[in-house]
N, C-alpha and C positions, 0 to 999 in steps of 0.2 A: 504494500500500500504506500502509495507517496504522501510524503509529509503535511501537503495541503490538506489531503483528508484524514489523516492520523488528529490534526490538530484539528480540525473540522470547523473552525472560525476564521473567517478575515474580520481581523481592525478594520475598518474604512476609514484614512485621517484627512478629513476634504474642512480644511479650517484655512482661514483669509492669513494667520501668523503662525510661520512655523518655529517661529524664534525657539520656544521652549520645546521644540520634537523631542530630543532626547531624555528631559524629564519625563513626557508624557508615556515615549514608548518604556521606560524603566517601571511608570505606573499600571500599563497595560503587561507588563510581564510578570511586575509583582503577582497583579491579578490572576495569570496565570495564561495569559494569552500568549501565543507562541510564533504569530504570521500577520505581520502590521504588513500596510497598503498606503503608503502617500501619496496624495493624487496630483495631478500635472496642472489639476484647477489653478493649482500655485507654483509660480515659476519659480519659488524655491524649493522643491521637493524633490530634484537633485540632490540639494546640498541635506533636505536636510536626511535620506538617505545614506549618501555618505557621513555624516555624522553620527547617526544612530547604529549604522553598522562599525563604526572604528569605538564607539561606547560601551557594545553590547556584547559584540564579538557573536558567538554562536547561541546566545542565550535568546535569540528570537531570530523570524526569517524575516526578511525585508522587501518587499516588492513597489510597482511603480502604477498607478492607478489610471485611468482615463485617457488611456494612449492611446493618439490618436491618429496615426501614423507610423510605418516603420522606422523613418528619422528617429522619432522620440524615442521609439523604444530602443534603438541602439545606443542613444545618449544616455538613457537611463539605465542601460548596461553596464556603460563605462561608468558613471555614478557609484557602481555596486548594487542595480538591483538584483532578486534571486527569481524573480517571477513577476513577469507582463501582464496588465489587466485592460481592456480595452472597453469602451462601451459599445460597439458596434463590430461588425465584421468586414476585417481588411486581409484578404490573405496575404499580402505584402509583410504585415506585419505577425501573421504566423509563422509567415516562410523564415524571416531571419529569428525569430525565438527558437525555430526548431535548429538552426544554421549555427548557432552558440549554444543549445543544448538548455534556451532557459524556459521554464514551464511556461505556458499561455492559458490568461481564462480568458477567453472570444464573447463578447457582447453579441447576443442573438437572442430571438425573442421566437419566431413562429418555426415550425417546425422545419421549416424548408432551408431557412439561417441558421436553424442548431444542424440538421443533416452537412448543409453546407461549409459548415464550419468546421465540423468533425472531419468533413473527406480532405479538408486542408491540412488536415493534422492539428490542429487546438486541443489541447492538454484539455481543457477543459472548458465548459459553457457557463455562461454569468447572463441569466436569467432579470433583463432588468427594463421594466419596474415588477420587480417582484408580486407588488401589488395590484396589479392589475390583474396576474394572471392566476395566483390565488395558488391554494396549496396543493389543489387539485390538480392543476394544469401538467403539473409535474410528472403525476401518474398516468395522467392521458397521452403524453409525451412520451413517458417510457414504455408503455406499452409495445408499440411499435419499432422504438428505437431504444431499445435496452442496451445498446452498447455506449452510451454516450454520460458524459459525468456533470449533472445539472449540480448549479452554485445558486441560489437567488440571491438578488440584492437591489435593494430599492423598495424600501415599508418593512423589512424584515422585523421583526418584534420578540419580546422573549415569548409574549405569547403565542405567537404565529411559527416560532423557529422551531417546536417541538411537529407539527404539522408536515411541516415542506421536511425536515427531518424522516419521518413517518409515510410520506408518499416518495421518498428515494432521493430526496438530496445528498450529495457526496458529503457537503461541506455550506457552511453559511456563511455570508458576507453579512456584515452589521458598520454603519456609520454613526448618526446621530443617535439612533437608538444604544448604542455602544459607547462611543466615546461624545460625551456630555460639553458642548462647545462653552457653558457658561462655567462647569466644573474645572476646565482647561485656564479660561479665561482667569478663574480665579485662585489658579494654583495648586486648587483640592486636590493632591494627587491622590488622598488618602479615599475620596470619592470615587477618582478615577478607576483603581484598584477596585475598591469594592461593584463599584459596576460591573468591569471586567467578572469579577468574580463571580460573581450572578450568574453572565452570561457562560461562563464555560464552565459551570457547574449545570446550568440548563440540558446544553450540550452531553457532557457525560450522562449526565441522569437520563435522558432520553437514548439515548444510545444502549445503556443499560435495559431498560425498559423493552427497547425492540427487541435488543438478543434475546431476552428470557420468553418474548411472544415466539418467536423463528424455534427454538428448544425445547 
């Protein structure tokens, strides 16, 4: 199993200052979060990438969010990212993730974009707005196409994440609902953490919960 879904949560950090990244992600790991996402929303999520990873070293994974382009995602390679997330689907931008060997989650929504995405080789599918499409959509999707590894993200919720869990998600991506943009703002890391904590005790508990239905 790859480490995305071993950890089965993405951070989503889409905040206007990343000034304090490095405290932030030390408080989402205290928590127990294991695979932070900085998104390109902000044109310093390079740096602060390379920050958080020469901080943290192996104690979390670090990837590049809202790439929107193969460009960026090569920039964000060179940065130090460990995995591409896109919101839409560029095969350009699978081709060189797969070309350096770094995981890809492909923004795709209908069934034709997740298959299409998949025959590009995308590590994986980011299912967004999650919301829309509901925890079912999931199941209805894999039906058919059971080889492909659905992520949602976009309204994901602690209450919703046990669901899209439960209808076959690999792995969750969480932003706002996750990392708390006023709790940031005001330094709480001790907030921060305990959020985190919430959410990937969510996760395990649910995880637990399926195996014992499958046995």
């Amino acid at each position: 199993m790859h480490w995305i879904e071993e950890a089965g949560l993405i951070a989503v950090i889409r905040l206007e200052d990343l000034s304090r990244a490095v405290e932030l992600a030390q408080a989402l790991v205290e928590g127990g979060v294991r695979v932070l996402e900085f998104t390109y929303t902000n044109r310093e999520a390079g740096s602060a990438i390379e920050r958080t990873r020469a901080a943290l070293g192996t104690a979390c994974r670090v990837g590049a969010g809202s790439v929107l382009d193969a460009e960026t995602a090569r920039a964000a390679m060179l940065a130090g990212a460990e995995f591409i997330v896109t919101p839409t689907l560029r095969a350009e931008t699978i081709e060189v993730c797969r070309r350096y060997a770094v995981p890809s989650v492909i923004g795709a929504f209908t069934a034709t974009e997740i298959l299409t995405a998949w025959e590009h080789g995308a590590d994986y599918i980011k299912v967004n707005p999650a919301r829309a499409a509901g925890p079912e959509y999931f199941k209805d999707i894999l039906g058919p196409l059971p080889q492909v590894k659905l992520i949602p993200s976009g309204g994901v919720t602690l209450e919703t994440g046990p669901r899209f869990l439960a209808n076959g998600a690999v792995a969750l991506a969480a932003g706002g609902e996750l990392v708390d943009k006023r709790a940031v703002a005001a330094g709480d890391w001790a907030a921060v953490a305990a959020r985190a904590r919430a959410w990937v005790e969510m996760v395990e508990r649910t995880r637990a919960e399926l195996r014992d239905r499958r046995s």
